[in-house]
C-alpha positions, 0 to 999 in steps of 0.5 A: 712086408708091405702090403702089395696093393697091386694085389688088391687092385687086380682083384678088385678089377675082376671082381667088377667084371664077374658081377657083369657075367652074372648080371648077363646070366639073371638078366639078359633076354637069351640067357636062358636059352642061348649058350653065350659061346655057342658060336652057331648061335651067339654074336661077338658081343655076347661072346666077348662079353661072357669071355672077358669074364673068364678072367675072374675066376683063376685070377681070384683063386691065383691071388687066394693062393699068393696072399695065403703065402704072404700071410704065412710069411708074415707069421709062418708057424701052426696057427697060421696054417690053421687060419687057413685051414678055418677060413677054407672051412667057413669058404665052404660053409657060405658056399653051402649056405648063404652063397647058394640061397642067393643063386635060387632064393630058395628056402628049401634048397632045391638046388646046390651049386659047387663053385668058386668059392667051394674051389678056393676053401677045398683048396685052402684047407688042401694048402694049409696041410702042402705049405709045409712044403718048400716053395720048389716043390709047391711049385711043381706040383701046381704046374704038374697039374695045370699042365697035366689035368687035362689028361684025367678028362680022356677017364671015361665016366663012372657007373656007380653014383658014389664014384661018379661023385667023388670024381666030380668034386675032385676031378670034373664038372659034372650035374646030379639029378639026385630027385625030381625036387633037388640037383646038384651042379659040381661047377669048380672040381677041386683039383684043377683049381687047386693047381692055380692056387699052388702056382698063385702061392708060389708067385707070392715068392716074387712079390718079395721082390723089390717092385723094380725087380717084380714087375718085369719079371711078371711081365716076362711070365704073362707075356711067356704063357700067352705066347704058349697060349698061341702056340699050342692052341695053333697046333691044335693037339693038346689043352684044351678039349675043344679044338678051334676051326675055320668059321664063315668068317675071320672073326668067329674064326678068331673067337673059335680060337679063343674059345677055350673051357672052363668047366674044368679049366683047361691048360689053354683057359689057364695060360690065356687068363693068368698070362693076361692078368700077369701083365696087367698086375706088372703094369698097374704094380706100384701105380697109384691113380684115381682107378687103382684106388677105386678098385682097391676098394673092392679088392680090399673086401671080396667075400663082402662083395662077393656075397652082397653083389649075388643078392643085388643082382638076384633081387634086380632080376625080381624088380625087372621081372615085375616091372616087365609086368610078371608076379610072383605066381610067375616065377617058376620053380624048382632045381636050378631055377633062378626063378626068372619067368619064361619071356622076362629079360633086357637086352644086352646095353640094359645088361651093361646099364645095370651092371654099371649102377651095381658096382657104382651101388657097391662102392659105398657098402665096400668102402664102408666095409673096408673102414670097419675092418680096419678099425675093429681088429679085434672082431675075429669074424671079420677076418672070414668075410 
């Protein structure tokens, strides 16, 4: 079937808004000590600039999920399902290698962080094996545990660090302190992800749709799991683990509201971002424009880029830091360090300017990246990045 470019536009938007949260996260004076969410202590403009992030993470591992189905149908037999399988394998040994030295710059890797990327290999290694599966019943799994996750956070924690660490890459965030010189930081448990994954490999059955067909049935769908965002968050019983309330005024009331959790997603944090990214895949689907076709081609290469921009925005917050005056004897060390010295940092406009000139400096790289693959089928590593 043809190529649904709507799909690689809706990624690649996001994927420019995650490169602002972890500029945010590097650069910004009070990322370091100050919860962006944390409504006691942050403005609307922090809030807001960390909550239009929230965006990328399910929406990357929804659309993971939908081009698995289209790849599958495209040829839909055992080797296809390996290639899911090989492609979870090398996800996962990026995460654990290239991907965590450019979170700390750490050659003797002090630190290890499980994140979107360890979701969407575990979780494509788990669909290789499930595709075999017919949709209904895919389907219905992903929805059980979209909808259902949220009762495994009421388990209390576990003793034995043995069952604590399963539970945690299966089931919750949870931080290791495994020894005074290393950390591990289970970011993305396995299973609430992998739930969006099987509902983004389920949506790809309606990308066989014709476009007239599609696009206002996601429309419909987006639409609908906003409008039980709303009500179910008004109620207040069940969701999301942290209930919203009455605040000093009606807009940190409103953004109580919206505080919804990530760390694991929550049935609420699900229905909130995939409504939204669902109305805007049906509005941009079929549009061609100067912004869709920029966007595609960040879309089009998202490991490249997503391996690329870690490094660039590490290495900005080394140049901030020595032009702030700092050195390297600065720069402190140790398990989850991003190795920031105490005092460096730029404000908020510095953090959009940044930002800004990052994805602009990407452009080229992805464009270029893009062409290469396209031109040179028959380098099988290629497929992988």
């Amino acid at each position: 079937m043809k190529r649904v470019t709507a799909i690689d536009v809706t990624r690649g938007l996001v994927m420019v808004i995650m490169a602002l949260d972890h500029v945010r996260d590097l650069l910004h004076t009070s990322a370091l000590t100050q919860n962006p969410t944390d409504l006691a202590t942050t403005t609307p403009a922090i809030f807001l600039t960390r909550w239009i992030t929230h965006l990328c993470a399910p929406t990357f591992v929804f659309l993971s999920g939908t081009s698995a189905y289209l790849s599958l149908r495209k040829r839909n037999d055992g080797s296809a399902r390996q290639f899911l399988r090989k492609r979870g394998l090398v996800l996962l040994l990026l995460e654990l290698t290239i991907i965590n030295f450019a979170f700390w710059f750490d050659i003797h890797f002090h630190s290890l962080m499980l994140q979107v990327i360890y979701a969407i290999g575990g979780g494509l290694i788990i669909l290789s094996f499930v595709a075999k599966l017919p949709v209904k019943w895919i389907t219905i799994i992903g929805l059980v545990i979209v909808f259902g996750h949220n009762i495994l956070q009421l388990v209390p924690t576990f003793a034995d660090p043995a069952a604590r660490l399963g539970w945690a890459l299966f089931f919750r965030t949870d931080f290791f302190s495994v020894s005074p010189s290393f950390a591990l930081l289970v970011g993305y448990p396995l299973i609430p992800w992998l739930g969006i994954m099987l509902v983004g490999f389920a949506c790809g059955a309606l990308m066989e749709k014709p476009i007239d067909d599609r696009k206002p049935l996601l429309f419909r769908i987006g639409l609908g799991a906003l409008v039980l965002f709303v009500l179910l968050r008004f109620l207040n019983l069940y969701g999301d683990p942290a209930p919203w309330s009455a605040q000093k005024d009606g807009l940190f009331t409103f953004l109580s509201f919206m505080n919804v959790t990530k760390y694991p997603p929550s049935l609420l944090y699900d229905l909130a971002t995939l409504g939204l990214m669902l109305v805007f895949f049906s509005v941009i689907d079929g549009v061609s424009n100067t912004f869709t076709r920029w966007m595609t081609v960040y879309g089009k290469v998202p490991m490249f880029y997503y391996i690329l921009h870690w490094y660039l925005v590490h290495i900005s917050m080394l140049v901030m830091s020595f032009i702030q005056g700092y050195s390297f004897a600065d720069i402190p060390s140790g398990p989850l360090n991003f190795g920031r010295p105490e005092g460096a940092g730029i404000s908020l406009g510095g953090v959009y300017a940044v930002w800004f000139g990052l994805v602009l400096l990407l452009y080229p790289a992805c464009k270029w990246y893009g062409r290469y693959k396209a031109d040179h089928p028959e380098i099988g590593w290629l497929r992988y990045v």
